[in-house]
C-alpha positions in Angstrom: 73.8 29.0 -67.5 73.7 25.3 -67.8 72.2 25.1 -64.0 69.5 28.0 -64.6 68.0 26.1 -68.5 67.9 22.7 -66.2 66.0 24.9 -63.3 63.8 26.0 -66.2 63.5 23.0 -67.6 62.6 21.1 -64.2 60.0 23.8 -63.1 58.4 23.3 -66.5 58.3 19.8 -66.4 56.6 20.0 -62.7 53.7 22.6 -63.0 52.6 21.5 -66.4 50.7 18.5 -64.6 49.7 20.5 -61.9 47.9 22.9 -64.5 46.3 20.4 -66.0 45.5 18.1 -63.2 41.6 16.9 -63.1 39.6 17.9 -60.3 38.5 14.6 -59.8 35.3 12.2 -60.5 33.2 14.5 -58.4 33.9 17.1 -61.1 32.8 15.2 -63.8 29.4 14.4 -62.0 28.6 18.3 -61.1 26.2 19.0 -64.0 24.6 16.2 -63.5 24.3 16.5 -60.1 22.9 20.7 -61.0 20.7 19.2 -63.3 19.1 16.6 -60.8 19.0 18.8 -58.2 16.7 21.4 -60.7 14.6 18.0 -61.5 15.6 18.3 -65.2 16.5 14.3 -65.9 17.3 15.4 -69.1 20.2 17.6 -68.9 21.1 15.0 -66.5 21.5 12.3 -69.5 23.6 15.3 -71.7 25.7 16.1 -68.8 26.3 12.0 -68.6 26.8 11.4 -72.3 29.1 14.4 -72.6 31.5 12.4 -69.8 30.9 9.7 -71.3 32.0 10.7 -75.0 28.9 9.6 -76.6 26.5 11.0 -78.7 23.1 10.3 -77.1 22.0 7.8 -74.0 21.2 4.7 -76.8 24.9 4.9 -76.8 27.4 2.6 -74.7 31.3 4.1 -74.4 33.5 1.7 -76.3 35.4 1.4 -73.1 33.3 0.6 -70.0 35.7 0.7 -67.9 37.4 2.9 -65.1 35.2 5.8 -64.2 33.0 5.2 -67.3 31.2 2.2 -65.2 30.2 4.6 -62.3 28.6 7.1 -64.9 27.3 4.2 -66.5 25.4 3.3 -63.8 24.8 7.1 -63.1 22.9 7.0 -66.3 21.2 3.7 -65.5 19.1 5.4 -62.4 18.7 8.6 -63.9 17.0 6.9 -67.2 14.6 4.9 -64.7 13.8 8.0 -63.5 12.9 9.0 -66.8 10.6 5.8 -67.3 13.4 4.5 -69.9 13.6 1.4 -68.7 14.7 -0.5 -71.5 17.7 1.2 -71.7 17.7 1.6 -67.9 18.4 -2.1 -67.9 20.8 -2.2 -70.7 23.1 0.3 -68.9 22.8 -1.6 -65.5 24.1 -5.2 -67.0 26.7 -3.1 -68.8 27.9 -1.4 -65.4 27.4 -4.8 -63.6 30.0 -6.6 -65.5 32.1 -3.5 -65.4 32.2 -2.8 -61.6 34.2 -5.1 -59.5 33.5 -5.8 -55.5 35.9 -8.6 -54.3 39.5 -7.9 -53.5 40.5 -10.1 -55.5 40.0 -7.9 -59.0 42.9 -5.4 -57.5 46.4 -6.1 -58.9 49.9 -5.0 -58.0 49.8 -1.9 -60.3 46.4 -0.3 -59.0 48.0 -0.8 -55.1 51.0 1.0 -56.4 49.1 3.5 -58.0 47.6 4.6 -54.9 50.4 4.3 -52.5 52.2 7.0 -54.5 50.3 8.8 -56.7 46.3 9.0 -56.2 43.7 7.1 -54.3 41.8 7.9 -57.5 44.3 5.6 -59.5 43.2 2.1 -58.5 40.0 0.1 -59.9 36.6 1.1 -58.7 35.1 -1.4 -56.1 31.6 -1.0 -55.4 30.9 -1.5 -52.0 28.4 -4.4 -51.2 24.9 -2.2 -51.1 25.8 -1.1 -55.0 26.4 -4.3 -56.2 22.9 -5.4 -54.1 21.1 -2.3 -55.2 22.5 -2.8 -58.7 20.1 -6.3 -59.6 17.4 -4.7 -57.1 16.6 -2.2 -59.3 17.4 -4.0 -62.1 14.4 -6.5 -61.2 12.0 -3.0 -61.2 12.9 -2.6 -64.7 11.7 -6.1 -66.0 8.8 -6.2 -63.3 7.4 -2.5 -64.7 7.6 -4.4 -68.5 6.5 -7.9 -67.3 9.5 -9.4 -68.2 9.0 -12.4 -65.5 11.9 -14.4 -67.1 14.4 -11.1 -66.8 13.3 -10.4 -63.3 14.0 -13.9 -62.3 17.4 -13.8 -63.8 18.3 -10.3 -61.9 16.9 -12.3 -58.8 19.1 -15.1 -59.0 22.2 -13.2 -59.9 20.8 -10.8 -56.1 21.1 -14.5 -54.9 24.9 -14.9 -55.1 25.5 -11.2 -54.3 23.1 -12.1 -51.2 25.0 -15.0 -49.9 28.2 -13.9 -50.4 27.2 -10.4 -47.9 25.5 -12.3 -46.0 28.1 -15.7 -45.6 31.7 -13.7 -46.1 30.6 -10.1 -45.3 28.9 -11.5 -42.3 26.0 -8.7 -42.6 22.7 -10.0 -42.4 20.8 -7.5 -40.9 20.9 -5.1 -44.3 17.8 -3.3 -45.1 18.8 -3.3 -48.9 18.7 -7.9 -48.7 14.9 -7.2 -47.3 13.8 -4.9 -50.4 15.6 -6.9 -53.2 14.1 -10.1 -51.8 10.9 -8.5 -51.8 11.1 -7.8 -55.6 12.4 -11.6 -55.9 9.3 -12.8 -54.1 6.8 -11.2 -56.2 8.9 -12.1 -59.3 8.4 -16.2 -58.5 4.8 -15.5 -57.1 3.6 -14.2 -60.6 5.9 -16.9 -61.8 4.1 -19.5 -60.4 6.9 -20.6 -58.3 5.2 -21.0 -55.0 8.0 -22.0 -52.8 10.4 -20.0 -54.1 8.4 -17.4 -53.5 8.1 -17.8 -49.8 11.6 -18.3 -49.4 12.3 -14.2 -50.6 9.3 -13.5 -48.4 10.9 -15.1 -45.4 13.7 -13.1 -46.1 12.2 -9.6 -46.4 10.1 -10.4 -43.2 13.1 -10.0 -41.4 12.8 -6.7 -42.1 10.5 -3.8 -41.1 8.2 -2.0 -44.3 6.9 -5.7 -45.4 3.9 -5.3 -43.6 1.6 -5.9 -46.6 3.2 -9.1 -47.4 0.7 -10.7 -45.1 -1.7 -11.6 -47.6 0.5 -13.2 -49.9 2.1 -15.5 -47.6 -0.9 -16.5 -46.5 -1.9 -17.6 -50.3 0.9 -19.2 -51.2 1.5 -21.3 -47.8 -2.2 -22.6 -49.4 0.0 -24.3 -52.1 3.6 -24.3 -51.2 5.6 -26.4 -48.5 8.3 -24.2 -47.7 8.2 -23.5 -43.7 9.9 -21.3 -41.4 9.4 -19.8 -38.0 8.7 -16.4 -39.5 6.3 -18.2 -41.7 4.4 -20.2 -38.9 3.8 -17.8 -36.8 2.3 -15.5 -38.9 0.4 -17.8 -40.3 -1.0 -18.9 -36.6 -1.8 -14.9 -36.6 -3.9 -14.9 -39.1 -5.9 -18.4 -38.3 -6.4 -16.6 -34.7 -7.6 -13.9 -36.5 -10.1 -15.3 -38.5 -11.4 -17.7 -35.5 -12.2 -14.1 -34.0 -14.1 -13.3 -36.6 -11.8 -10.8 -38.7 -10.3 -11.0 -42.2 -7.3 -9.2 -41.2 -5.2 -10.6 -44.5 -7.4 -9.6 -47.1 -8.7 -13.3 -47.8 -12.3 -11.2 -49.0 -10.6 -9.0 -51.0 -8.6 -12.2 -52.7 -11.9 -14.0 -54.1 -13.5 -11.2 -55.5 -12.3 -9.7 -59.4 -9.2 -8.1 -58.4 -5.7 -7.7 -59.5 -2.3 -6.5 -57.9 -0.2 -3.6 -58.0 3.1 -3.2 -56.5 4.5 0.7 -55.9 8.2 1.0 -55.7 9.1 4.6 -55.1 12.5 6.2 -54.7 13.4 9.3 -54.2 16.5 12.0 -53.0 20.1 10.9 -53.3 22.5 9.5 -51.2 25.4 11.2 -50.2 27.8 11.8 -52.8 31.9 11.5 -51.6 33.3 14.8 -52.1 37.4 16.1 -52.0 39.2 17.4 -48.7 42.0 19.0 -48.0 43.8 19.3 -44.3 46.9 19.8 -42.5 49.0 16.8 -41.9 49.3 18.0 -38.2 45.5 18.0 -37.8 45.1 14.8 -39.5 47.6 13.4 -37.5 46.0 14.2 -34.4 43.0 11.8 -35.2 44.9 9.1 -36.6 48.3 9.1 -36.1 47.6 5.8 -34.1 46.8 3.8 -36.9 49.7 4.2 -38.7 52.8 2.0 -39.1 55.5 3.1 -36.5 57.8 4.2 -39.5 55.3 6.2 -41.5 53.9 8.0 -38.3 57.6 9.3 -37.4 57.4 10.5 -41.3 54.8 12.1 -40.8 55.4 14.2 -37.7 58.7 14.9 -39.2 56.6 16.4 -42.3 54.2 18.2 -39.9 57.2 19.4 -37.9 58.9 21.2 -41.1 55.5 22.6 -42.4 56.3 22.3 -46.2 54.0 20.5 -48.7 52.0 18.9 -45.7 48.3 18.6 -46.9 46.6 15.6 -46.6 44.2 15.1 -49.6 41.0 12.9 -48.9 37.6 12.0 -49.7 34.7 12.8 -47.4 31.3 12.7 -47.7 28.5 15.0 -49.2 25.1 15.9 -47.4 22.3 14.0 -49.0 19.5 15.0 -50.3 15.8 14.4 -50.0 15.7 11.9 -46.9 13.2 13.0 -44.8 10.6 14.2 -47.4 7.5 11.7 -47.6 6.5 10.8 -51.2 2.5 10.6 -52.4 0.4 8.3 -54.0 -2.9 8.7 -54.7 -5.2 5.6 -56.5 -8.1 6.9 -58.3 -9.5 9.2 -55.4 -7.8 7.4 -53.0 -4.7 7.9 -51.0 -2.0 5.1 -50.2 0.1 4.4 -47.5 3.8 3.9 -48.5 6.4 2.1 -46.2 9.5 2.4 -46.0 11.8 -0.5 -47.1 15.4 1.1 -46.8 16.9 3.9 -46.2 19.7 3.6 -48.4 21.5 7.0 -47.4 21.9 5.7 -43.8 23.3 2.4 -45.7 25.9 4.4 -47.3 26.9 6.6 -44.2 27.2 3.3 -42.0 29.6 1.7 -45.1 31.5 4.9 -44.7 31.9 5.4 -41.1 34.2 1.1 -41.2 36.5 2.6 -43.8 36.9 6.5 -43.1 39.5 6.3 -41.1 41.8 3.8 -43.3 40.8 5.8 -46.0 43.0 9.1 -44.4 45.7 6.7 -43.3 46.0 5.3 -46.9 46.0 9.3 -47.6 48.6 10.3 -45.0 50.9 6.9 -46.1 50.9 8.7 -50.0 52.4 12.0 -48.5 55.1 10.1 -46.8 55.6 8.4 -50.0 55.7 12.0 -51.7 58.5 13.2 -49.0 60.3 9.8 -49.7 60.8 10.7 -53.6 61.2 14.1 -52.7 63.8 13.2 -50.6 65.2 10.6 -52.9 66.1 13.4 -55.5 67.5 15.6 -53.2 70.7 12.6 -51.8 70.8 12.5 -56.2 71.2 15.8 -56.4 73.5 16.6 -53.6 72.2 17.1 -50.2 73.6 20.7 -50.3 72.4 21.8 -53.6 70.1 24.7 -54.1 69.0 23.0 -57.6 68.5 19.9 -55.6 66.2 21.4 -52.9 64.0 23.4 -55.8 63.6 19.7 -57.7 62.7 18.1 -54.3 60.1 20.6 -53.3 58.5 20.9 -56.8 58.0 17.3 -57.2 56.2 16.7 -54.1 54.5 20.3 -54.7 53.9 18.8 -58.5 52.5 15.1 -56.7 50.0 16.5 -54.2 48.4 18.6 -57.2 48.0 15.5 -58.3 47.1 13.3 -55.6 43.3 13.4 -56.9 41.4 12.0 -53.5 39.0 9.6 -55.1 35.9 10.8 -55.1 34.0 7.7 -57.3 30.4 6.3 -56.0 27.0 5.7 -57.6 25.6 9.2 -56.9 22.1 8.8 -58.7 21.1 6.1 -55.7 18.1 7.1 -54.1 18.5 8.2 -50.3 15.1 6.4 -49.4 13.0 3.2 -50.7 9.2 2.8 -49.9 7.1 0.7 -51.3 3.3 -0.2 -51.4 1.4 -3.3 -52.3 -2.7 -2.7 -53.3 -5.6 -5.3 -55.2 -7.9 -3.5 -57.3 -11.3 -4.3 -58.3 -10.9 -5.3 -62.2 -10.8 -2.2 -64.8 -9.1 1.1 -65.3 -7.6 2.9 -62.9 -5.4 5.9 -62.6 -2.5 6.0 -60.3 -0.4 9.3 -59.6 2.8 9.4 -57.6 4.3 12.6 -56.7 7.9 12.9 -54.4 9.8 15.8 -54.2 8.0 17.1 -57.2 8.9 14.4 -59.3 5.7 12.8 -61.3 4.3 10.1 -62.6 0.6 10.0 -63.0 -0.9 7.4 -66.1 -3.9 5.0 -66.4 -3.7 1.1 -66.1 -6.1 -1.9 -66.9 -6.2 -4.2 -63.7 -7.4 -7.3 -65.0 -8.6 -10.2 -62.8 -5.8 -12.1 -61.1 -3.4 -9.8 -63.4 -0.3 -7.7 -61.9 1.3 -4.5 -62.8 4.4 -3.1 -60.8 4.6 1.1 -61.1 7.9 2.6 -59.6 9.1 6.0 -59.7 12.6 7.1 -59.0 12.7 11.0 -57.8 16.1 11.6 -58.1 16.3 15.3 -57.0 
């Protein structure tokens, strides 16, 4: 009787967790993701705030940390979707501080966490286009409420992000450095910082979808002494140009009673990571090479016995939204919009350098599963029925919970365009329309003034 009330007892102890076990962060994102996807913003925010544990979006969760940063940041898109951008840049400084990229924020007790238990378990780490995208859109924010001395500090702290992708990452060939130094260039041009200006400007001219940056670069080189090849030559372009008679960088346009307006539109969502579940043996056959010599023979020993042999991992979601063109119309007018990045092939690329570690780390936290499986089978008698029940239940019990982790910043648009016009002085009325996300409204250009419009379409 003693054996059967400990059997009981046992079995209790192990399916109680799996009951209860979480389906994971991509749960917790799946209203907002319904709402978004039926272009309701804000059932979006409730979905958010209900995860979050907060009453309303002017709210920030007395713990930012965890999970909580990602929705954070969630929230921070969707309410620039909305046009909220003061609390669109609140909620993106909070998730800033919150969301680690280095290394060297892991400790001993997140490694362990995932080695046994849950690749869900560690701390979030962004990888490097968030925390780039994270100030870029950021600057939007303070440019769409001419806050030039906000903008410049979101383009300084793009700087260090910048140089440490570009200097320790080695990646300098990023779409996402050319749109946020963009943003940084305009943000020192209004600020009257000539040179710093060109410097961003010879950055984003690395890039393709800076085409109208021609004009500008040709102003401030009038007034600045910062140089570069990039700089030169298209400078010599446009002095050809005009010795054949053309004005082919606006110089006209630039005397007469204009203002600027810069157009940043986003729109779609990048791939989201999602949960997967497959057979050791099949897993196996793709990357059975990468595995340490002892944890592969685990393995195929697992595979071999067919008991508790799943492997559970994180894959990703199709996008949404990449391949339909936004509009924007000025007065009666239509505009051409480039595109600057597409962020959902940024995200894809990220994913393709770390997939396959990612189902290794997976396939290592089964064998570590069988090991304390094992390990209470030799405690219980190698022999013993009771012994054999425990074992199988706690690896049963440890899979259940193995929660593949499923965190990323899921309200990132898919695509970036951009657009940059001068307006004769006075009222005009701009409309932008993607993916049936709108923003039409009037603004007063006034001579030599700026304005910077953005929509984010995040359906």
């Amino acid at each position: 009787m003693r054996g059967i009330a400990f059997t009981l007892r046992l079995s209790a102890a192990l399916l109680v967790p799996w009951v209860v076990a979480c389906g994971g962060h991509e749960a917790r994102t799946l209203r907002m993701r319904t709402a978004l996807d039926a272009g309701n913003a804000k059932a979006a925010l409730r979905a958010l705030d209900d995860e979050l544990g907060v009453k309303t979006s002017a709210e920030l969760p007395k713990d930012i940390k965890g999970d909580n940063a990602i929705l954070v940041l969630d929230r921070a898109s969707v309410q620039q979707g909305a046009s909220d951008f003061s609390l669109s840049k609140r909620d993106f400084e909070a998730a800033d501080k919150a969301v680690d990229m280095l290394d060297l924020a892991r400790n001993a007790g997140d490694s362990l966490g995932e080695y046994v238990f849950s690749g869900s378990s560690g701390r979030y780490q962004a990888p490097p286009y968030e925390k780039l995208m994270i100030n870029t859109l950021n600057m939007v924010n303070y440019l769409e409420t001419k806050d030039l001395n906000g903008a410049r500090i979101e383009a300084r702290r793009l700087a260090v992000m910048q140089k440490y992708y570009r200097d320790t990452m080695k990646h300098a060939d990023n779409p996402v450095l050319g749109l946020g130094s963009l943003l940084a260039g305009f943000t020192f041009e209004k600020s009257g910082d000539a040179d710093e200006a060109l410097r961003y400007y010879d950055e984003a001219l690395g890039f393709t979808g800076f085409g109208t940056l021609a004009e500008s670069v040709r102003r401030l080189a009038s007034r600045a002494q910062y140089r570069s090849p990039r700089i030169t030559a298209l400078l010599a372009q446009a002095s050809s140009s005009e010795h054949d008679g053309g004005d082919a960088l606006g110089a006209q346009g630039a005397k007469e009673e204009t203002g600027e307006v810069l157009f940043v539109v986003g729109y779609g969502r990048v791939a989201h990571k999602m949960a997967n579940r497959i057979p050791i043996g099949l897993a196996l056959t793709y990357f059975a090479s990468s595995l340490n010599p002892g944890d592969a023979v685990a393995a195929h020993k697992l595979a071999a016995q067919g008991l508790v042999t799943w492997v559970n991992y994180p894959s990703l979601a199709p996008g949404r939204g990449t391949w339909e063109l936004p509009s924007l119309r000025v007065d009666r007018n239509s505009v051409v919009l480039e595109e600057a990045v597409d962020v959902d092939r940024e995200v894809r690329s990220e994913w393709e350098k770390i997939e396959g570690k990612v189902v290794v780390s997976a396939i290592t936290r089964l064998v570590a599963r069988a090991a304390v499986g094992q390990g209470i089978q030799v405690a219980a008698g190698r022999d013993s029925v009771l012994g054999f029940i425990a074992s199988l239940g706690a690896q049963i019990t440890l899979t259940s919970l193995d929660t593949p982790d499923t965190r990323s910043w899921e309200t990132l648009p898919a695509r970036m365009a951009v657009a940059r016009v001068r307006l004769p002085v006075g009222r005009h009325q701009v409309a932008i329309d993607a993916r049936g996300w709108q923003r039409a409204q009037a603004i007063d250009v006034e001579k030599g003034g700026w304005h910077v419009i953005s929509l984010m379409a995040l359906r």
